[in-house]
Jmol script that loads the backbone (N, CA, C; Angstrom):
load data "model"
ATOM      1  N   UNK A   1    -223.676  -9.757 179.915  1.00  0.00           N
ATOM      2  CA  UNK A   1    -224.134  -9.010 181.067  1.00  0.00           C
ATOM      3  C   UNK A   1    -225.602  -9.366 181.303  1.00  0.00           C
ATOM      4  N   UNK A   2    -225.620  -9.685 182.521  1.00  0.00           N
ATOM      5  CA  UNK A   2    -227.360  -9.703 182.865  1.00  0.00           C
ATOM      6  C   UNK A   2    -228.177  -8.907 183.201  1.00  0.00           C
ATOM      7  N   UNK A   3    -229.565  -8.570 183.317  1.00  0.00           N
ATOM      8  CA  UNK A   3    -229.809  -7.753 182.906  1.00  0.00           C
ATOM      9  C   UNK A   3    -230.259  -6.558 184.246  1.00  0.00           C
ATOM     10  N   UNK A   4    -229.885  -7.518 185.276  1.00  0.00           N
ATOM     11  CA  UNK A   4    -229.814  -6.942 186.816  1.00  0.00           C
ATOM     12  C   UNK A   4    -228.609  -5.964 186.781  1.00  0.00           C
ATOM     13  N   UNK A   5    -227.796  -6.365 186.302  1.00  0.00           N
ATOM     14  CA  UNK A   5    -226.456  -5.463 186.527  1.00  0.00           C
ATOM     15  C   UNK A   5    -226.220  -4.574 184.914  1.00  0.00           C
ATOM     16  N   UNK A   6    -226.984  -4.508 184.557  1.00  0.00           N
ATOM     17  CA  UNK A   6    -227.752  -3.495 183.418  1.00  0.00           C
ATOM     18  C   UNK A   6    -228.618  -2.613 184.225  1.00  0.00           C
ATOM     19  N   UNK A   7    -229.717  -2.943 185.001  1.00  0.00           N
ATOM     20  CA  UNK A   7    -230.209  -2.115 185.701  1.00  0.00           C
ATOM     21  C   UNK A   7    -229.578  -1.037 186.914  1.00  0.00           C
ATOM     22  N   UNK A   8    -228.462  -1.964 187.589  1.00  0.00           N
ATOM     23  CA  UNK A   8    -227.435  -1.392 188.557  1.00  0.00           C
ATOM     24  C   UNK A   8    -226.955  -0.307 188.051  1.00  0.00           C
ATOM     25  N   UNK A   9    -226.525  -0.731 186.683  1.00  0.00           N
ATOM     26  CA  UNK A   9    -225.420   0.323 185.684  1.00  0.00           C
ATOM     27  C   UNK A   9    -226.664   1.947 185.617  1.00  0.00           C
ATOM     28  N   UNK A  10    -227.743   1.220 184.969  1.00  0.00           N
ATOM     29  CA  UNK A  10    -228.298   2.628 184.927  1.00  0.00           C
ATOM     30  C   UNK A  10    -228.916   2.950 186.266  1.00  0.00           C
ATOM     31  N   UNK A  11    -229.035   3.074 186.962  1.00  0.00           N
ATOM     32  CA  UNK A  11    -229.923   3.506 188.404  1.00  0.00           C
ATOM     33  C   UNK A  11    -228.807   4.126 188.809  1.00  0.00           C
ATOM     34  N   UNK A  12    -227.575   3.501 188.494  1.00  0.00           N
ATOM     35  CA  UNK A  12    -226.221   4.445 189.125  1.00  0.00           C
ATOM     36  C   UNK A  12    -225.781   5.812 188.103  1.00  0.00           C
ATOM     37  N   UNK A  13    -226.319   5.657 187.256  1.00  0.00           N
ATOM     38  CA  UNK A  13    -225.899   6.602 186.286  1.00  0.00           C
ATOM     39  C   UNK A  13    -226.804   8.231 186.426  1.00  0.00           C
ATOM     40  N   UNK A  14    -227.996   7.233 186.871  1.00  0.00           N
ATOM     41  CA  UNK A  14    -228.813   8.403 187.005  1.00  0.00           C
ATOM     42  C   UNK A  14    -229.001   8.992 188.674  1.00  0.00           C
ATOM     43  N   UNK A  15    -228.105   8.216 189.790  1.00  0.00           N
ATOM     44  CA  UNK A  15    -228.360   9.037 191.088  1.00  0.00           C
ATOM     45  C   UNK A  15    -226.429   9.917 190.476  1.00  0.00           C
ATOM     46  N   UNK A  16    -225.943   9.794 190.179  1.00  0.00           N
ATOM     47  CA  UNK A  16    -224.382  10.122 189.748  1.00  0.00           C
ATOM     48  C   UNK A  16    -224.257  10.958 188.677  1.00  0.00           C
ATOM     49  N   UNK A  17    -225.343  11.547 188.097  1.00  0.00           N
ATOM     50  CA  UNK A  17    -225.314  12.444 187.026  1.00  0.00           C
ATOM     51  C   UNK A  17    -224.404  13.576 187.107  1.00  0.00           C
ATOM     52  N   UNK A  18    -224.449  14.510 187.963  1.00  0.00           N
ATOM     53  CA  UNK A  18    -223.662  15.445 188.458  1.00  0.00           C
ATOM     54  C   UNK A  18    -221.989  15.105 188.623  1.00  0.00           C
ATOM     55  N   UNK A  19    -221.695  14.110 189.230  1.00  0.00           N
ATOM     56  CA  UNK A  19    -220.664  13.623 189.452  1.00  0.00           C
ATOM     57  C   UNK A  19    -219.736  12.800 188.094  1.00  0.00           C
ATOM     58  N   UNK A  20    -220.605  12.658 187.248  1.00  0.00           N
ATOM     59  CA  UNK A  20    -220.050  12.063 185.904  1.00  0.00           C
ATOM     60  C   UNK A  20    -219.602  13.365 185.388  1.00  0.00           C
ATOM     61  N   UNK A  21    -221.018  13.921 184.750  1.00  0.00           N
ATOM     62  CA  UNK A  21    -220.166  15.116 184.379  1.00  0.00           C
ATOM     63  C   UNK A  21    -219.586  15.690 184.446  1.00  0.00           C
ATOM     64  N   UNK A  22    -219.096  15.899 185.369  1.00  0.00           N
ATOM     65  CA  UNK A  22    -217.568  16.785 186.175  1.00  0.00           C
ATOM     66  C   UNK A  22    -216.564  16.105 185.714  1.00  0.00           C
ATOM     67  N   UNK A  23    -216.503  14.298 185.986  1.00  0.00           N
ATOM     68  CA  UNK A  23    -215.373  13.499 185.243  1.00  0.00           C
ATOM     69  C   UNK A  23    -215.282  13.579 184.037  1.00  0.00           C
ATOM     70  N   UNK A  24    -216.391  13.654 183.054  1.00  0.00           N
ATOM     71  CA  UNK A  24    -216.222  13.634 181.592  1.00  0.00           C
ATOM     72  C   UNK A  24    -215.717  14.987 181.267  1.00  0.00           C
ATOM     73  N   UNK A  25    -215.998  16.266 181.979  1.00  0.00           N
ATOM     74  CA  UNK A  25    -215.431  17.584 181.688  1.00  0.00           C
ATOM     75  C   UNK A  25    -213.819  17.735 182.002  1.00  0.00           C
ATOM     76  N   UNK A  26    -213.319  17.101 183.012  1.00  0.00           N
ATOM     77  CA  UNK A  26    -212.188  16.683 183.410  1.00  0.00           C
ATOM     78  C   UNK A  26    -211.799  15.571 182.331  1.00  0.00           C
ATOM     79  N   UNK A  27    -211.746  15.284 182.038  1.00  0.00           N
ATOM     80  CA  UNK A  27    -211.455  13.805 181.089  1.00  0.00           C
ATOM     81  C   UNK A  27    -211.249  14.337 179.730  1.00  0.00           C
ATOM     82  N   UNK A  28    -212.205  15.285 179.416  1.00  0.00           N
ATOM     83  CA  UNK A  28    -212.285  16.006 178.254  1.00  0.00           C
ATOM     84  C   UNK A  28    -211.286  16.989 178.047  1.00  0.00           C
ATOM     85  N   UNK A  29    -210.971  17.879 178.932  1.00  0.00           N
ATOM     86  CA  UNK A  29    -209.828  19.001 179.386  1.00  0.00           C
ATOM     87  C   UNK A  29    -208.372  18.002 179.074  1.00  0.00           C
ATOM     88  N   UNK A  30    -208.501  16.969 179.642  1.00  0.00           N
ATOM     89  CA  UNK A  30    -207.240  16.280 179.755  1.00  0.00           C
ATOM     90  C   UNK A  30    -206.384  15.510 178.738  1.00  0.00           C
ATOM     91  N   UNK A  31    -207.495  15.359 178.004  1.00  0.00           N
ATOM     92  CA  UNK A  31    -207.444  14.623 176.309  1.00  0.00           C
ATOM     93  C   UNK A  31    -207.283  15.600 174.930  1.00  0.00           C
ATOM     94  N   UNK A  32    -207.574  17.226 175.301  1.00  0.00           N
ATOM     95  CA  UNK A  32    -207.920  18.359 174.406  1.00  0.00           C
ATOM     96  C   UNK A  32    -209.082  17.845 173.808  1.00  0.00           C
ATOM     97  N   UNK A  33    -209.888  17.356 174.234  1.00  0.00           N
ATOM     98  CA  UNK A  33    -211.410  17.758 173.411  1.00  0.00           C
ATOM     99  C   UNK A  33    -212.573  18.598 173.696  1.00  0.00           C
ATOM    100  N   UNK A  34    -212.721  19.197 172.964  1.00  0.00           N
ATOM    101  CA  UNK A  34    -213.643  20.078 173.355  1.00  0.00           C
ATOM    102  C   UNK A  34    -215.262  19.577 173.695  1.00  0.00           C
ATOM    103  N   UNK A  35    -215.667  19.979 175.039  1.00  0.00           N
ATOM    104  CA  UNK A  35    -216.631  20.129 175.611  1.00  0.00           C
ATOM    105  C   UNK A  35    -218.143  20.519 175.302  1.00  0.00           C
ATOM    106  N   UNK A  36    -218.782  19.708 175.031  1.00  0.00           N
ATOM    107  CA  UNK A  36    -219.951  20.362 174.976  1.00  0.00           C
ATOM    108  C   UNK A  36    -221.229  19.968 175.176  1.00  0.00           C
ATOM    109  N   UNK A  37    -221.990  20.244 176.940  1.00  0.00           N
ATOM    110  CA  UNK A  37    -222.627  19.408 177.192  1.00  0.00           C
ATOM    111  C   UNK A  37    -223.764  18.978 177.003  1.00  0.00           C
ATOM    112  N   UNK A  38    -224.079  19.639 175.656  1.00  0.00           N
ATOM    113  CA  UNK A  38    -225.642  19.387 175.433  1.00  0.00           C
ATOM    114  C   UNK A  38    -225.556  18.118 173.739  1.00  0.00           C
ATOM    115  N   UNK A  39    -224.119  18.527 173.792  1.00  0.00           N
ATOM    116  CA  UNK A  39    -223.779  17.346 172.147  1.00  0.00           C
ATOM    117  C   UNK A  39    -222.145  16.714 172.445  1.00  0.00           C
ATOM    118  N   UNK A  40    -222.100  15.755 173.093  1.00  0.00           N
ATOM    119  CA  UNK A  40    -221.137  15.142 173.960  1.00  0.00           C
ATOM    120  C   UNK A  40    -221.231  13.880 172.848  1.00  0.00           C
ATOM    121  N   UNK A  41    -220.431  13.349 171.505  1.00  0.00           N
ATOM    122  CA  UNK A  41    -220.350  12.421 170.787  1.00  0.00           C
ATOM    123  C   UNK A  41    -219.189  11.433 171.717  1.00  0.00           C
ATOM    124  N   UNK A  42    -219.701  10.188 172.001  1.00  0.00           N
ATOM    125  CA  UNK A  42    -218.967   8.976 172.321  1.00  0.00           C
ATOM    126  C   UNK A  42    -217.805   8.639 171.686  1.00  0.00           C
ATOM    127  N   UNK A  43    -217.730   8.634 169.920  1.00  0.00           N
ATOM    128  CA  UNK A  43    -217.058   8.665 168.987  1.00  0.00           C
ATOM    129  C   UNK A  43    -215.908   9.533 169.323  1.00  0.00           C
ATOM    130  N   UNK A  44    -216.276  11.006 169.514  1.00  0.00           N
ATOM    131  CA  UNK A  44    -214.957  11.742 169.531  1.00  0.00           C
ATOM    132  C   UNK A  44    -214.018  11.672 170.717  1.00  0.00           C
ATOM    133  N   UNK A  45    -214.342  11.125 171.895  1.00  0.00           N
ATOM    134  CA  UNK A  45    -213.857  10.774 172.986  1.00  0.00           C
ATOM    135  C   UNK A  45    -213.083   9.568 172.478  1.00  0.00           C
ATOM    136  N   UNK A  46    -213.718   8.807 171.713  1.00  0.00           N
ATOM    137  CA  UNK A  46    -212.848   6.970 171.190  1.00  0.00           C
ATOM    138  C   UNK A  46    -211.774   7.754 170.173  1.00  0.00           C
ATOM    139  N   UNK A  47    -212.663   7.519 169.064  1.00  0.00           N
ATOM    140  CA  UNK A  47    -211.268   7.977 168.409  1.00  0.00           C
ATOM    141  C   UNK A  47    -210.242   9.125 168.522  1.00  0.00           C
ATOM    142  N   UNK A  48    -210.413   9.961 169.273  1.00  0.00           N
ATOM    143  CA  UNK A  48    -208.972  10.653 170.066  1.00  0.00           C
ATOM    144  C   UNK A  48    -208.211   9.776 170.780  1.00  0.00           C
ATOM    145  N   UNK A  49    -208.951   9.021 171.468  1.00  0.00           N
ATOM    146  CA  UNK A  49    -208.265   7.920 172.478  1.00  0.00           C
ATOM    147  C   UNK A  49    -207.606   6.907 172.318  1.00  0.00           C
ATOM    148  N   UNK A  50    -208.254   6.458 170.857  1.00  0.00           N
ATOM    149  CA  UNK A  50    -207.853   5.284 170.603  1.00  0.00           C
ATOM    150  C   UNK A  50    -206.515   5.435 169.374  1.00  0.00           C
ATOM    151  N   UNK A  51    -206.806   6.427 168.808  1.00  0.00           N
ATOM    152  CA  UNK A  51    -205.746   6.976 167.972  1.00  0.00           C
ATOM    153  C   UNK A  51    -204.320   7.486 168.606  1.00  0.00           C
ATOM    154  N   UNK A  52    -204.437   7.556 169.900  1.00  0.00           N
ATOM    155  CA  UNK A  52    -203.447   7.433 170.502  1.00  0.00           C
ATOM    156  C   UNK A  52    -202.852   6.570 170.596  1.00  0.00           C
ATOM    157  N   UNK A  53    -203.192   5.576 170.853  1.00  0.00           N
ATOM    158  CA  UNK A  53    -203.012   3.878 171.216  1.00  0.00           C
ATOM    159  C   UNK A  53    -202.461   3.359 170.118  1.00  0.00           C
ATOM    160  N   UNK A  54    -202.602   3.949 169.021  1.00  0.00           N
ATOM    161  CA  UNK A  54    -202.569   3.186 167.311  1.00  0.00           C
ATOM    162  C   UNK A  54    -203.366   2.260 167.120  1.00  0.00           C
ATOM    163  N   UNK A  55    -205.291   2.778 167.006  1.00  0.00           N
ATOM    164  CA  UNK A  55    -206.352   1.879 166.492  1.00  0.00           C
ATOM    165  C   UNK A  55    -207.128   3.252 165.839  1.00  0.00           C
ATOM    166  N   UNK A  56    -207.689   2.753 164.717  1.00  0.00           N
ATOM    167  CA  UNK A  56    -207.975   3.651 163.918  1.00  0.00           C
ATOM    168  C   UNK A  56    -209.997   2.958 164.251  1.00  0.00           C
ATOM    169  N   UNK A  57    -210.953   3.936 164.545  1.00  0.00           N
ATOM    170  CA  UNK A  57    -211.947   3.751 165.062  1.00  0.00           C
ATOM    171  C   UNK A  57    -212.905   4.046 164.106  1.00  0.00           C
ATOM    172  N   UNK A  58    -214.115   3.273 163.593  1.00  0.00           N
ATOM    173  CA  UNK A  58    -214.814   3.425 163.013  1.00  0.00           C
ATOM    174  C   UNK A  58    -216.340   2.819 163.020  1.00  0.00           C
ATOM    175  N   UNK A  59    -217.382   3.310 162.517  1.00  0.00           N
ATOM    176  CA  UNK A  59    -218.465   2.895 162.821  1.00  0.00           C
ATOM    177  C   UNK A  59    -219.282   1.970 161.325  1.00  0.00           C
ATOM    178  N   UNK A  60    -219.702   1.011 161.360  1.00  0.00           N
ATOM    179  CA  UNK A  60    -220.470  -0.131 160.446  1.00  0.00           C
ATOM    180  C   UNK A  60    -221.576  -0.925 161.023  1.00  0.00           C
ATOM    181  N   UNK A  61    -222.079  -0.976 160.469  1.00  0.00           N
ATOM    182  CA  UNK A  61    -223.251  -1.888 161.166  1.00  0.00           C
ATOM    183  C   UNK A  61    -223.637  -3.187 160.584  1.00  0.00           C
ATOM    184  N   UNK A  62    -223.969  -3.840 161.973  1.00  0.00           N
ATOM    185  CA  UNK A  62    -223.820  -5.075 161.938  1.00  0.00           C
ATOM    186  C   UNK A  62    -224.828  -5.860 161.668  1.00  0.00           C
ATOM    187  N   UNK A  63    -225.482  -6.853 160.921  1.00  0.00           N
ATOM    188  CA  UNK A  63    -226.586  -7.904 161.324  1.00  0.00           C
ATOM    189  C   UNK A  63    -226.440  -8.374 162.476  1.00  0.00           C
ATOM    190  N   UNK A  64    -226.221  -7.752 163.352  1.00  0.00           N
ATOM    191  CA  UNK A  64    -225.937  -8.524 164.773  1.00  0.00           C
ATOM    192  C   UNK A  64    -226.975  -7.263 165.819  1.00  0.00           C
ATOM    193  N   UNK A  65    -227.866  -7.852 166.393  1.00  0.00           N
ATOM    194  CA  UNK A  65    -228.031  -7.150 167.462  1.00  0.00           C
ATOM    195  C   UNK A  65    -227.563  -7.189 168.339  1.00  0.00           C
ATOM    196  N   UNK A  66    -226.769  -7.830 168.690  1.00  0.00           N
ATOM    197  CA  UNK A  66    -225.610  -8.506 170.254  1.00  0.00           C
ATOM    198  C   UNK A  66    -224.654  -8.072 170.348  1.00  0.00           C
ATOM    199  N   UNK A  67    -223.676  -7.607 169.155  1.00  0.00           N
ATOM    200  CA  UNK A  67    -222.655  -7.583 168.611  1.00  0.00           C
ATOM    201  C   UNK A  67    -222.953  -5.626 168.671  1.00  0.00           C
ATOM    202  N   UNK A  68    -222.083  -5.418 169.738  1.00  0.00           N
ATOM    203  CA  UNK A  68    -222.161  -3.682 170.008  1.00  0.00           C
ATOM    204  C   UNK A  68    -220.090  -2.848 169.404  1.00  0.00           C
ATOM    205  N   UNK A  69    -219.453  -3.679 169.773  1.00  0.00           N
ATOM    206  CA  UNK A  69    -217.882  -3.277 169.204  1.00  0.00           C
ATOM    207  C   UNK A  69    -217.224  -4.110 168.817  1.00  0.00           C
ATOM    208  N   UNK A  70    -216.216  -4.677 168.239  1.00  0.00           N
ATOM    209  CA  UNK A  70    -215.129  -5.200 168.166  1.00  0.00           C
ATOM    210  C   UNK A  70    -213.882  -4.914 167.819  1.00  0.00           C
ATOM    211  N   UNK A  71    -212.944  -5.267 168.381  1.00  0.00           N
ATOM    212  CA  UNK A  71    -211.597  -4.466 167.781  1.00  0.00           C
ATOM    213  C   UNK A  71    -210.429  -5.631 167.565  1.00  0.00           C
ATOM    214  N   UNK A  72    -209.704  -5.451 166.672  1.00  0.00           N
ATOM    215  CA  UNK A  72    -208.853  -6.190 166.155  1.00  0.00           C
ATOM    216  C   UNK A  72    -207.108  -5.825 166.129  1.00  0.00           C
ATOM    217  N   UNK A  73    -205.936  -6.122 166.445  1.00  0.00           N
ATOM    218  CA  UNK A  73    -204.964  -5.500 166.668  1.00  0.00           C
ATOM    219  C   UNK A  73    -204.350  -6.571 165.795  1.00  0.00           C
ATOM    220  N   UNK A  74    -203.258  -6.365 164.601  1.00  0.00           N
ATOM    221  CA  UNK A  74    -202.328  -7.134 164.303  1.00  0.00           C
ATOM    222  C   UNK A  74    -200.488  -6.487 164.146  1.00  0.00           C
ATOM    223  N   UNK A  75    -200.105  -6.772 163.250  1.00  0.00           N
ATOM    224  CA  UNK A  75    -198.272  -6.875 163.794  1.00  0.00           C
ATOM    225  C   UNK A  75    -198.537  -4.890 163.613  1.00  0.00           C
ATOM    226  N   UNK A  76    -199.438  -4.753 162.844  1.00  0.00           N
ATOM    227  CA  UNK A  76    -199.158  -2.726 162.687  1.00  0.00           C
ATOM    228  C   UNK A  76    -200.299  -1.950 163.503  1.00  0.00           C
ATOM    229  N   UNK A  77    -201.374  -1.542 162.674  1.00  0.00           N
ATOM    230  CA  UNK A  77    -202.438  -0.770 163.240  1.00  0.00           C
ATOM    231  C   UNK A  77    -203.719  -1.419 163.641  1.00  0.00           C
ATOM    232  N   UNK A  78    -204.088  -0.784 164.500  1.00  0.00           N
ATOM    233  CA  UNK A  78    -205.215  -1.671 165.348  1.00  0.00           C
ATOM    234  C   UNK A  78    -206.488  -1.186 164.654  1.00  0.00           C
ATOM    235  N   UNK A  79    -207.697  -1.525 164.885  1.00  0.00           N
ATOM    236  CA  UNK A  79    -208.839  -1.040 164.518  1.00  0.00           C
ATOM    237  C   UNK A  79    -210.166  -1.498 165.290  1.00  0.00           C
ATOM    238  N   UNK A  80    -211.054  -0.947 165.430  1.00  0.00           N
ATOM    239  CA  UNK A  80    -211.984  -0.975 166.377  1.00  0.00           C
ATOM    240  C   UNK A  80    -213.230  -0.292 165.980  1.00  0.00           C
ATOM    241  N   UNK A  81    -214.068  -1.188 165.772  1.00  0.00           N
ATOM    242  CA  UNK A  81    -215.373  -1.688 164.873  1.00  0.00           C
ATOM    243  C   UNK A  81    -216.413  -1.037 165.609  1.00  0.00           C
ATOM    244  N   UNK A  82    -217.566  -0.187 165.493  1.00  0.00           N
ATOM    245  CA  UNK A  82    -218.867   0.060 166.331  1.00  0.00           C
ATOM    246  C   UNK A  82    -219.686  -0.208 165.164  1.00  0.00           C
ATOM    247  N   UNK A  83    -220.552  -1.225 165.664  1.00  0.00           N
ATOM    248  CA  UNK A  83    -221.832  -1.281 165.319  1.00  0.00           C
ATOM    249  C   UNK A  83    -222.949  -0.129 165.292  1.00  0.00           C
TER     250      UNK A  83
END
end "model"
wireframe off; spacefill off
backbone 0.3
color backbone group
């Protein structure tokens, strides 16, 4: 990603604030997770989500500064890496 459409991403995030949150509260309702908008973990939104899917989600860190997720799927359970 370059770093113009890094800037796009956030300038939109921040005239759309209001309007996200309503989707993530909706999104949240819809998934059973509980809400809470002052401690809103990324994590618990993935791994509910992804544990659906059959990928088991976890966080490690990387010598990589570039390197933000990866996920891996073979013949059984999937898994999906955060840096």
């Amino acid at each position: 990603m370059n770093i113009e459409r890094l800037r796009k991403i956030i300038q939109y995030s921040k005239e759309n604030r209001q309007e996200t949150n309503s989707m993530i509260k909706i999104f949240c309702f819809f998934r059973g997770i509980e809400y809470d908008n002052s401690l809103l973990d990324i994590l618990q939104i993935a791994r509910s989500s992804f544990r659906k899917k059959g990928f088991l989600v976890f966080q490690m860190p990387f010598a990589d500064d570039e390197i933000g997720a990866l996920s891996y799927r073979g013949d059984g359970i999937g898994y999906v890496v955060i840096n």
